[in-house]
GUVO-34212 format. One record per residue (C-alpha): residue number from 0; y, x, z. Coordinates in Angstrom, 1 decimal, padded with zeros to 4 digits. Layout:
 num     yy     xx     zz
 NUM      Y      X      Z
...
***
This chain:
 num     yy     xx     zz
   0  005.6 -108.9 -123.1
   1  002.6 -111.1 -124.2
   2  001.7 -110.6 -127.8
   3  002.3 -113.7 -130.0
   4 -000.3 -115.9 -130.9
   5 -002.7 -114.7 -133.8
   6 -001.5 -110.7 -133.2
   7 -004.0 -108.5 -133.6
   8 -005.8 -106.9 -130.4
   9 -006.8 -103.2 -130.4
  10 -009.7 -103.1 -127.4
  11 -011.4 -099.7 -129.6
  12 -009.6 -097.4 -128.3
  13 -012.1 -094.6 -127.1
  14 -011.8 -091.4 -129.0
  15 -008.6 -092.9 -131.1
  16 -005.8 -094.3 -129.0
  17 -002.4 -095.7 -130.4
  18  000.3 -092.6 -130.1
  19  001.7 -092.5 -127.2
  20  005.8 -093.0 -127.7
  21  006.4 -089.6 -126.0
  22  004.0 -087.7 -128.6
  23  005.5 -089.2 -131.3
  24  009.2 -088.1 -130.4
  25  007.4 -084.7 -129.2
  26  005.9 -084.5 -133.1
  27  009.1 -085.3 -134.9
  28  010.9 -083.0 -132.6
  29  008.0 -080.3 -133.6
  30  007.9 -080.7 -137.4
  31  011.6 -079.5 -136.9
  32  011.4 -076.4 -134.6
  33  007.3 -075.6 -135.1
  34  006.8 -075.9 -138.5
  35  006.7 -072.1 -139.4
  36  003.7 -070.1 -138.8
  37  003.9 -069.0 -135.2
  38  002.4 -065.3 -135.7
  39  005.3 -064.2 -137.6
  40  008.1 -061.9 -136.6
  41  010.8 -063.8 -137.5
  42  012.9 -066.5 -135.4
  43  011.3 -069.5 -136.8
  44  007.9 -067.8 -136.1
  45  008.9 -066.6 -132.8
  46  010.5 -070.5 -132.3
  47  006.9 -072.0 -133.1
  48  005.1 -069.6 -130.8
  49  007.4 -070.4 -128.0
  50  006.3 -074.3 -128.9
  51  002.7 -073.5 -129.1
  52  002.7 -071.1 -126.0
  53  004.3 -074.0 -123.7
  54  001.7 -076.8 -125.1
  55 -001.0 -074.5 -123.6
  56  000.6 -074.2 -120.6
  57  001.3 -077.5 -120.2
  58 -002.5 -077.8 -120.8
  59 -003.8 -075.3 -118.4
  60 -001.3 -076.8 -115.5
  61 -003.3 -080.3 -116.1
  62 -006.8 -078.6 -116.1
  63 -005.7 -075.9 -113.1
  64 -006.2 -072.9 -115.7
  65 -004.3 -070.3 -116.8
  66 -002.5 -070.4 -119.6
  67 -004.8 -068.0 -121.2
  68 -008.0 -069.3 -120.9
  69 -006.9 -072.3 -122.7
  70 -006.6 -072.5 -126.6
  71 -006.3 -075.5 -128.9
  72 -009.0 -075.8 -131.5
  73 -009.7 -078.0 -135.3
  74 -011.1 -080.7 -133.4
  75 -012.8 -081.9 -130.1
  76 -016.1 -081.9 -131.9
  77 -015.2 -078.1 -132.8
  78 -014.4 -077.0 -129.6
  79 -017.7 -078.3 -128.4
  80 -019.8 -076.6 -131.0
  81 -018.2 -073.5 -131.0
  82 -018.3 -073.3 -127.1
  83 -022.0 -073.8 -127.1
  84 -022.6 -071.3 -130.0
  85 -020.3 -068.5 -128.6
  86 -021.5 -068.8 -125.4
  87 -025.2 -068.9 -126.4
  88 -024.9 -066.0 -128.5
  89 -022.6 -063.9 -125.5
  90 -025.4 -064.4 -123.4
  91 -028.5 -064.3 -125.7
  92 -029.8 -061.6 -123.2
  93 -030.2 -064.0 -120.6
  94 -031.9 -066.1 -122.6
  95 -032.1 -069.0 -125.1
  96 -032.8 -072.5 -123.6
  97 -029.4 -074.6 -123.4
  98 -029.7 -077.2 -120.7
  99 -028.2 -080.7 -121.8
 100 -027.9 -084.4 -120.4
 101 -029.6 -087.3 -122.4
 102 -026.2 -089.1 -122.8
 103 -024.2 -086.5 -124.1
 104 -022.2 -086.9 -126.9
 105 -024.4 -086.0 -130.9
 106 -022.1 -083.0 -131.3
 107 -023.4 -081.6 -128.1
 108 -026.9 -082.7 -128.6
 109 -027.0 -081.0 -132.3
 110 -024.9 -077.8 -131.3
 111 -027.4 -077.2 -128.4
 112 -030.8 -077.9 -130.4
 113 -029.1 -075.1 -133.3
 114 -028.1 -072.3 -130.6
 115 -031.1 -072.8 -128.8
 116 -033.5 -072.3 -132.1
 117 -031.1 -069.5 -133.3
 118 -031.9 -067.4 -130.2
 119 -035.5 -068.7 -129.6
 120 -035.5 -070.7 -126.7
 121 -035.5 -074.5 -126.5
 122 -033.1 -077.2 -125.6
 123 -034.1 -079.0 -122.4
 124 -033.1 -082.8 -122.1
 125 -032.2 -083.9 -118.7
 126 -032.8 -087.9 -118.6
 127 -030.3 -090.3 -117.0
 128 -031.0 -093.4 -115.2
 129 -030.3 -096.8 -115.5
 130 -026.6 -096.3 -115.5
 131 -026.4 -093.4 -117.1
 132 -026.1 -090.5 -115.4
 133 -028.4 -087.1 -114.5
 134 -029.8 -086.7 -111.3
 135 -028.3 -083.7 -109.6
 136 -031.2 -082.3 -108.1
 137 -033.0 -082.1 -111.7
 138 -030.8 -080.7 -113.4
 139 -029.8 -078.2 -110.5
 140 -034.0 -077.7 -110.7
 141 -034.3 -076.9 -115.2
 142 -031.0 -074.6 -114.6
 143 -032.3 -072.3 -112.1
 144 -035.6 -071.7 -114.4
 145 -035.5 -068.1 -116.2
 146 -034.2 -068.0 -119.7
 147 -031.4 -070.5 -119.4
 148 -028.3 -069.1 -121.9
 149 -025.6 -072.0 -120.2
 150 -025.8 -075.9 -119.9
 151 -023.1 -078.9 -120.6
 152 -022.5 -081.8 -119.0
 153 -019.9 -084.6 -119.8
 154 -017.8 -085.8 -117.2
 155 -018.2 -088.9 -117.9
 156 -019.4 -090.7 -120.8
 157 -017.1 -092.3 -123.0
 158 -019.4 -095.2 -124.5
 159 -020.7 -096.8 -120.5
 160 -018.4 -095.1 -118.4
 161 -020.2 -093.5 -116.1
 162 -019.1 -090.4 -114.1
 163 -021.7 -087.2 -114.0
 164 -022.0 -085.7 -110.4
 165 -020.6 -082.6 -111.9
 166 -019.8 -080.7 -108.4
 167 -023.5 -080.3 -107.6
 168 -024.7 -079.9 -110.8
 169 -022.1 -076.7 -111.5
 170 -022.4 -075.3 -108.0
 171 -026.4 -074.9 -108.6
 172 -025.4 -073.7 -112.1
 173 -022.9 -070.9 -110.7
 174 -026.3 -069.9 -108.0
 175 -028.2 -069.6 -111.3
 176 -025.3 -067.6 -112.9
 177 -025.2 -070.4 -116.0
 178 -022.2 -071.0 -117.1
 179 -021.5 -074.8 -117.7
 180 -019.5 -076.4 -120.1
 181 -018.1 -079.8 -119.6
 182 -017.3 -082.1 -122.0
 183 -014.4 -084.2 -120.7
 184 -013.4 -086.1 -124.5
 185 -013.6 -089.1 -122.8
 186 -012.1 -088.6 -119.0
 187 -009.1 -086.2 -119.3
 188 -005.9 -088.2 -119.4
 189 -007.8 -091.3 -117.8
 190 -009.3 -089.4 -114.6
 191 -009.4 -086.8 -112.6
 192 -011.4 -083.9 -113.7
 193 -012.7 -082.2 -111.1
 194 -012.4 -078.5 -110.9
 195 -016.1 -077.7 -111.7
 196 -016.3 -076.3 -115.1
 197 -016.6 -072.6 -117.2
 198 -015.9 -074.0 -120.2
 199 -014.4 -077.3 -121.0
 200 -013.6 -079.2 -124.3
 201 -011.2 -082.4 -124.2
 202 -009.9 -084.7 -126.9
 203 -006.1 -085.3 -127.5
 204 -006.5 -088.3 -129.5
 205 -008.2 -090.1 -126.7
 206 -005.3 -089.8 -124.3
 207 -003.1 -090.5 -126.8
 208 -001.7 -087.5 -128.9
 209 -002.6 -086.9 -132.7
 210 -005.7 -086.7 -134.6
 211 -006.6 -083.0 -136.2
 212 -006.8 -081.0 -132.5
 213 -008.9 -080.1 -130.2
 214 -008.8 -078.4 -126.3
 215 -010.9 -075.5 -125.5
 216 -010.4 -073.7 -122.4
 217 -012.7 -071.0 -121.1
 218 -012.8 -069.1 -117.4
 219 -012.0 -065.4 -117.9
 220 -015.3 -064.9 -116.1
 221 -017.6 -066.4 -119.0
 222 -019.0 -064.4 -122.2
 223 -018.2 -066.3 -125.2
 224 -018.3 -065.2 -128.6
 225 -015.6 -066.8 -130.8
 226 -016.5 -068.2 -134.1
 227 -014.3 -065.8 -136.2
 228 -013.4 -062.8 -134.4
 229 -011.5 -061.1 -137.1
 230 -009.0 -064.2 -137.5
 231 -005.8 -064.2 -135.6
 232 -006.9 -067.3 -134.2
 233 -010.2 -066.5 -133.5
 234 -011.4 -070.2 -131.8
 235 -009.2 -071.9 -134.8
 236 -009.5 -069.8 -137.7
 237 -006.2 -070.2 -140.1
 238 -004.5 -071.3 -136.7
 239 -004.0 -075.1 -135.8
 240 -000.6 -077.3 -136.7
 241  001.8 -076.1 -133.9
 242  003.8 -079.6 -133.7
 243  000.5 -081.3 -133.2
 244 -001.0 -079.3 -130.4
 245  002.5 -079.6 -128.7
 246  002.6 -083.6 -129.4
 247 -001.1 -083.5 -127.8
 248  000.8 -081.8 -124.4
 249  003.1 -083.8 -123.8
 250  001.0 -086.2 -124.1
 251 -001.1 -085.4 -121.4
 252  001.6 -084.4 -119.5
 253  003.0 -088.3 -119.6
 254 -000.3 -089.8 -119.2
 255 -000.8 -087.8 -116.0
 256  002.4 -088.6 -114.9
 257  001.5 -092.4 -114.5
 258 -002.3 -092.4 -114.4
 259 -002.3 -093.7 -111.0
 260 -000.7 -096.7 -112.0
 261 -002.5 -097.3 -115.1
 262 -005.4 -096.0 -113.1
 263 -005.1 -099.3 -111.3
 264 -003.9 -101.5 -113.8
 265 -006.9 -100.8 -116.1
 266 -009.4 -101.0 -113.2
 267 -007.9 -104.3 -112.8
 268 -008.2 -105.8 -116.4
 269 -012.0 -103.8 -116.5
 270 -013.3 -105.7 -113.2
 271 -011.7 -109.5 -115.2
 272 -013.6 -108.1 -117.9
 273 -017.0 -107.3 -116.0
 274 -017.0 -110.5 -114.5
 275 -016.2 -113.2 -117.4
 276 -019.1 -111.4 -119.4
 277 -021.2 -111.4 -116.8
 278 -021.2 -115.1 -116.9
 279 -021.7 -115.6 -120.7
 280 -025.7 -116.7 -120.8
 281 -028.1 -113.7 -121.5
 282 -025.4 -111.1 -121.4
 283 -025.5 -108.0 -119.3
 284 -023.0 -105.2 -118.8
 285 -023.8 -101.7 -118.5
 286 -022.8 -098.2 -116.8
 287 -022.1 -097.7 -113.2
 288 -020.5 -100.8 -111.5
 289 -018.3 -098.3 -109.5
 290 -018.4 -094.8 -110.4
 291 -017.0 -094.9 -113.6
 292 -013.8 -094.3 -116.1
 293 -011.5 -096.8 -115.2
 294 -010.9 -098.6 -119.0
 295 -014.1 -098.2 -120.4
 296 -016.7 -101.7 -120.4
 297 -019.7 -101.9 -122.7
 298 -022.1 -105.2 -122.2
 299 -025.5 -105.9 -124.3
 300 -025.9 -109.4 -125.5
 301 -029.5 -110.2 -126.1
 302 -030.5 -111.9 -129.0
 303 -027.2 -110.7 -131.0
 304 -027.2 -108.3 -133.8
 305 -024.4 -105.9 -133.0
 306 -022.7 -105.3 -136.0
 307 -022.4 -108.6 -136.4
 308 -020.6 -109.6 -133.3
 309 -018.1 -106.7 -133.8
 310 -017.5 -108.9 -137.2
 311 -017.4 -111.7 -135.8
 312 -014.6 -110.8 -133.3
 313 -013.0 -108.8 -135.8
 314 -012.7 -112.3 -137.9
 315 -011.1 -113.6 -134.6
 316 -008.2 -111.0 -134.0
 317 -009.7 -108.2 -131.6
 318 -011.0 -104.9 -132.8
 319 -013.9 -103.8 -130.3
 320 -016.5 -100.8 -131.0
 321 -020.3 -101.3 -131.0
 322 -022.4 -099.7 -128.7
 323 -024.8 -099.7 -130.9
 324 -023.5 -096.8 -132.8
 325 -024.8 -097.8 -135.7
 326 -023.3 -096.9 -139.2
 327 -024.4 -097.7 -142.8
 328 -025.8 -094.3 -143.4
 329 -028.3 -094.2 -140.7
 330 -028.4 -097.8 -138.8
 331 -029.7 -096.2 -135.3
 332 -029.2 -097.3 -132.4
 333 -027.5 -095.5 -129.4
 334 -029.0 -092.4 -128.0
 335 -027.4 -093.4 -124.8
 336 -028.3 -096.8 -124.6
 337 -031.6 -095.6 -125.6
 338 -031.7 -093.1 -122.9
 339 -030.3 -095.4 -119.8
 340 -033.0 -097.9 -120.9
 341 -031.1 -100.7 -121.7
 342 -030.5 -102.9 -125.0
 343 -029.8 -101.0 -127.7
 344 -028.8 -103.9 -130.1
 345 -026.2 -106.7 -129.7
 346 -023.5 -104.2 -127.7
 347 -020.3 -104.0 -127.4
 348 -017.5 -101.6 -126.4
 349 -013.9 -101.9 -125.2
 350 -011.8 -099.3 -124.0
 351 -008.6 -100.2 -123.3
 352 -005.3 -098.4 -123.8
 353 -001.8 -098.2 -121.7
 354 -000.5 -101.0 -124.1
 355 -003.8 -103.3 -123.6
 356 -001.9 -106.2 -121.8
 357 -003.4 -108.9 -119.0
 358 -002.6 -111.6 -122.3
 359 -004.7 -109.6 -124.5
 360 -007.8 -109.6 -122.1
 361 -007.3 -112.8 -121.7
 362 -007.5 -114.1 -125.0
 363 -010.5 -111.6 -126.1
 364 -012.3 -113.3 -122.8
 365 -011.6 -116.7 -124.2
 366 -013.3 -116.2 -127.9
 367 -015.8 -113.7 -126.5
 368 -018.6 -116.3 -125.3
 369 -018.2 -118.7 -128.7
 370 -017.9 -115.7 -130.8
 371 -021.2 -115.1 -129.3
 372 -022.7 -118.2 -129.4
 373 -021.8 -118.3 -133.5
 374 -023.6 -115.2 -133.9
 375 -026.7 -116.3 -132.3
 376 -026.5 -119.5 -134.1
 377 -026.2 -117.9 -137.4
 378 -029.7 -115.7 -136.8
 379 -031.3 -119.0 -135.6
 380 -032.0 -117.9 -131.8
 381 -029.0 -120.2 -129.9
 382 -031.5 -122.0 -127.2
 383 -033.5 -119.4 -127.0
***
């Protein structure tokens, strides 16, 4: 059903999608049978384990684990940290460089730099290229060298969209014997995530389930060091919300279940959206034209202040993300944009989410190239 005229259009949803319907029914369901703390004795304790137990499951069936290896953490951004600093400590033997890709995500970047200082070794930055993404052979080439503790790699990165050639990148990690850790935040529930990881962090809130949980699965063949051995829930100390983590399975589950459809559907509405910017004067989109996430566009308008244009189509009805990054507290722009060597002002960043209709694209392409144009005028550079 088309949205009425003047509704508001959600196009941010990268990292915080709407709920999906089955989550919600999954949460209320879980607030009634999950609520007690699941490492008691008793039946309501034994009731919540049983719930929390099947969420992994569900989980590690999606990711080809075992149910064991996977375990839900705080957040996505915890999972990653503690993954990096576990594993670098496990394996401080081995050495203490962490090798990274320029466009991962700041948690990964930061959490690398600290394990790597911590056990005297350095973190080595792997550039990208125009669209984004490593080349295999160098990063094969810094992960064979002596001293390596593990490496990460995103799947694919969740501001451009483009996919990382993971499978040659961890088969010359696993002939170096570094473990990799892959960051799929952005991918799971949207792609297919190939099965070419050793540790692998995911976000629920991206695919749709609630906010406040993380995914953190690890092969039973890695060293890795939990944060808080001691704690019952050593990779969540104080445990996480049982009806949350099982929301954030079913979830997946349901988003898997179509994401060939919507695989296609998205692709569709992405390619309408690639093309109509294309055409707006001095505008270029970025990230592989192909290879990529298949609901995820970011374009770079030149001579247009980001934050600006994000208010500007704010004013007009459609909430879109800046690929600037830029916030108040710091006003940088984009490592990755910075690092593909592209505009790193004047972005912008859909992402669009099961409930995005053909309507709503179609009205965001219709203001896009006047919101624009009002922008530039209002800096004094329209002409130019």
């Amino acid at each position: 059903m088309a949205a009425p005229a003047g509704a508001r259009v959600h196009l941010d949803n990268g990292g915080g999608a709407p709920l999906h319907p089955l989550a919600r029914q999954a949460l209320l369901q879980a607030l009634d049978d999950g609520w007690a703390d699941p490492h008691r004795l008793h039946t309501e304790g034994r009731r919540a384990a049983r719930l929390l137990d099947g969420a992994r499951e569900a989980v590690a069936t999606v990711l080809g684990a075992r149910t064991e290896e996977v375990r839900f953490t705080p957040s996505h951004a915890a999972a990653l940290r503690d993954a990096l600093a576990g594993t670098a400590r496990a394996r401080r033997r081995a050495g203490g460089d962490v090798v990274v890709g320029a466009t991962e995500r700041a948690a990964v970047l930061h959490a690398a730099e600290a394990a790597a200082r911590t056990h005297g070794g350095e973190r080595a930055v792997v550039d990208v290229d125009h669209h984004g993404r490593v080349d295999a052979d160098t990063f094969a080439g810094r992960v064979a060298r002596r001293g390596v503790a593990l490496a990460a790699l995103q799947h694919a990165n969740g501001e451009v969209g483009t996919r990382q050639p993971l499978g040659a990148v961890h088969d010359a990690a696993r002939a170096a014997g570094v473990p990799l850790l892959v960051d799929a935040g952005a991918s799971l529930g949207h792609d297919v995530v190939p099965d070419a990881w050793d540790l692998l962090a995911a976000h629920p809130a991206d695919w749709g389930g609630p906010a406040g949980v993380g995914v953190l699965a690890v092969r039973q063949r890695v060293r890795a060091v939990p944060p808080e051995p001691e704690d019952a829930d050593p990779w969540a100390p104080g445990g996480v919300s049982v009806p949350v983590a099982f929301a954030a399975a079913v979830a997946l589950q349901a988003t898997v279940a179509d994401r060939a459809a919507e695989d296609a559907r998205r692709r569709r509405l992405t390619e309408r959206v690639r093309s109509a910017v294309a055409a707006v004067p001095d505008v270029e989109v970025v990230g592989d034209p192909d290879d990529r996430l298949p609901h995820v566009v970011t374009f770079s308008c030149l001579y247009v202040d980001g934050e600006a244009l994000v208010t500007e189509l704010d004013r007009a009805g459609f909430a879109v993300g800046s690929g600037s990054a830029c916030t108040a507290s710091t006003l940088e722009p984009s490592h990755v944009l910075a690092a593909m060597g592209v505009l790193t002002h004047g972005n912008v960043r859909i992402a669009l989410d099961r409930s995005t209709t053909e309507d709503d694209v179609d009205r965001f392409l219709a203001v896009l190239p006047e919101a624009v144009r009002r922008v530039r005028d209002v800096l004094g550079v329209a002409g130019l």
